[in-house]
N, C-alpha and C positions, 0 to 999 in steps of 0.2 A: 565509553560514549563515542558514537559514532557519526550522528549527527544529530541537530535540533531546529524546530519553527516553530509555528503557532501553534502548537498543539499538544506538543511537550519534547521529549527526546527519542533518539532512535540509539540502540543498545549491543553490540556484541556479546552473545551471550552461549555460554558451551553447554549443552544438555548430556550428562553421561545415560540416563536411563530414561528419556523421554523418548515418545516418538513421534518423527524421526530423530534418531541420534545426531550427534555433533555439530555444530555452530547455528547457531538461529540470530534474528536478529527480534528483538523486544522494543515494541515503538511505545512507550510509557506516556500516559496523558497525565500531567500534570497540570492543576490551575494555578494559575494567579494568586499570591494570596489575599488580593484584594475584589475574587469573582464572588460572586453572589452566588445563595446555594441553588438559584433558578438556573444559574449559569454554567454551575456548575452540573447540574442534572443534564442540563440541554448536553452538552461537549460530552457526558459518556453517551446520551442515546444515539451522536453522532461518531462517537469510535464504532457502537454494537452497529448501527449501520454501515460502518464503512468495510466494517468486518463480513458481515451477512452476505451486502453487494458484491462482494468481491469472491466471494467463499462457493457462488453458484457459476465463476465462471470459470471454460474451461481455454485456455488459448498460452502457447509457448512463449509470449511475451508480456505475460501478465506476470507479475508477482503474486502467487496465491498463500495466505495466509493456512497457520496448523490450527492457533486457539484462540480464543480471547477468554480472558477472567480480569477479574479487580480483583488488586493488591494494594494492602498487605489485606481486605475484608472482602468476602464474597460480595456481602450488603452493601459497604458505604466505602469500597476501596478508590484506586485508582484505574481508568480502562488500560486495559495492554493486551495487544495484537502481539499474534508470536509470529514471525513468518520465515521465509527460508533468509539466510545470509546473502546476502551476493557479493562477491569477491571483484569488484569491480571499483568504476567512477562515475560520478552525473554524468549526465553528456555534456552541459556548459565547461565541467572541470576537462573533459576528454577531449573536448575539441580544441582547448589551448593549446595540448601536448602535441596533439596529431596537426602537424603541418604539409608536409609533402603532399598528400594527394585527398586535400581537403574534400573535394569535390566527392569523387569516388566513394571515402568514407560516408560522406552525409549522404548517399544515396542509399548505400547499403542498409544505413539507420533509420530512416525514411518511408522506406516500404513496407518491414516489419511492424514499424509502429502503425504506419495509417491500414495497412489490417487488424493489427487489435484494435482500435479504434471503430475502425467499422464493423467485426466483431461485438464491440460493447455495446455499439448503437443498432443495429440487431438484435440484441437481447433486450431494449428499450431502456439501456443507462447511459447517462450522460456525465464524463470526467468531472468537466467542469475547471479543473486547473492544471492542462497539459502544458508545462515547460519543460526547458531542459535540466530541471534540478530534480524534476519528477519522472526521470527517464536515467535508468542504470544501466553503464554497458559493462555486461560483463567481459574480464581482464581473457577470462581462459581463450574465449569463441570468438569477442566481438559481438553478442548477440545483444539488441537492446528490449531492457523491460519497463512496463509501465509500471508506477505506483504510487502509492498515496491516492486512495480511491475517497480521501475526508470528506470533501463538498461534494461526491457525483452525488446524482440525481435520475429517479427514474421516470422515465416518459409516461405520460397517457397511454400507450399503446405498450408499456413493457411486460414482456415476458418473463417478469420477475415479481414476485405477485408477495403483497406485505405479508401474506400466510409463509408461503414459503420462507422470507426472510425473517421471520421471527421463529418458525420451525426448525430450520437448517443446522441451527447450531445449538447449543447446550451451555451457560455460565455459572 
């Protein structure tokens, strides 16, 4: 277990024959055991969207997901998003470590991000809950990624069309 919010947990997990191969990460929605099964219904159609949303876009600071299925039942499982690992830190945890050249660094992270940002809102999605715990920098580059696409939303005007987002993918 790698991390957890409202929604359930986030999972390091090794694929030998999946593809792609080798390390993913599995964000498991778990409920409450005191949700209701309306509530429960609602919370997977918002994993399968958050999955869909995410799955049509194309940009080097997004985190883009491989699958979604419910486990351990096709039918009445749990939702889980499979997506790439990232070998990194939030940005809230990154910027405690990074002292010396505060400034510089959050510029660097800054612009990246408000292109994908503008990127998304282009394609008529809106995040919805941009912080720094929703922003991965990864350890190798330095490069920051968005994610946790749970609450966006898509505009009046978006180019992501409910056909497409229930097409797109297979569970």
């Amino acid at each position: 277990k790698v991390g957890s919010g409202g929604m359930g947990a986030v999972y390091q997990v090794h694929e030998a024959d999946e593809a792609p191969p080798g390390t993913s990460a599995l964000k498991l929605s778990i409920p409450p055991a005191d949700e209701s099964a309306a509530d429960c219904v609602a919370r997977t159609i918002r994993c399968e969207r958050e999955f869909a949303s995410v799955l049509l876009l194309d940009h080097p600071n997004i985190i883009k997901p491989f699958s979604f299925f419910r486990w351990p039942s096709a039918t009445s499982g749990h939702p889980c998003i499979v997506m790439p690992f990232v070998h990194g830190e939030q940005l809230n945890k990154h910027c405690r470590q990074v002292q010396p050249t505060l400034r510089t660094m959050l510029a660097s992270l800054l612009v990246p991000m408000a292109e994908a940002l503008d990127y998304i809102h282009g394609k008529g999605l809106f995040h919805r809950d941009i912080k720094p715990a929703n922003i991965m920098v990864r350890t190798a580059d330095g490069v920051p990624l968005l994610m946790d696409f749970g609450i966006a939303r898509a505009t009046a005007g978006s180019t992501l069309t409910s056909t497409e987002l229930l097409t797109t993918y297979e569970y």
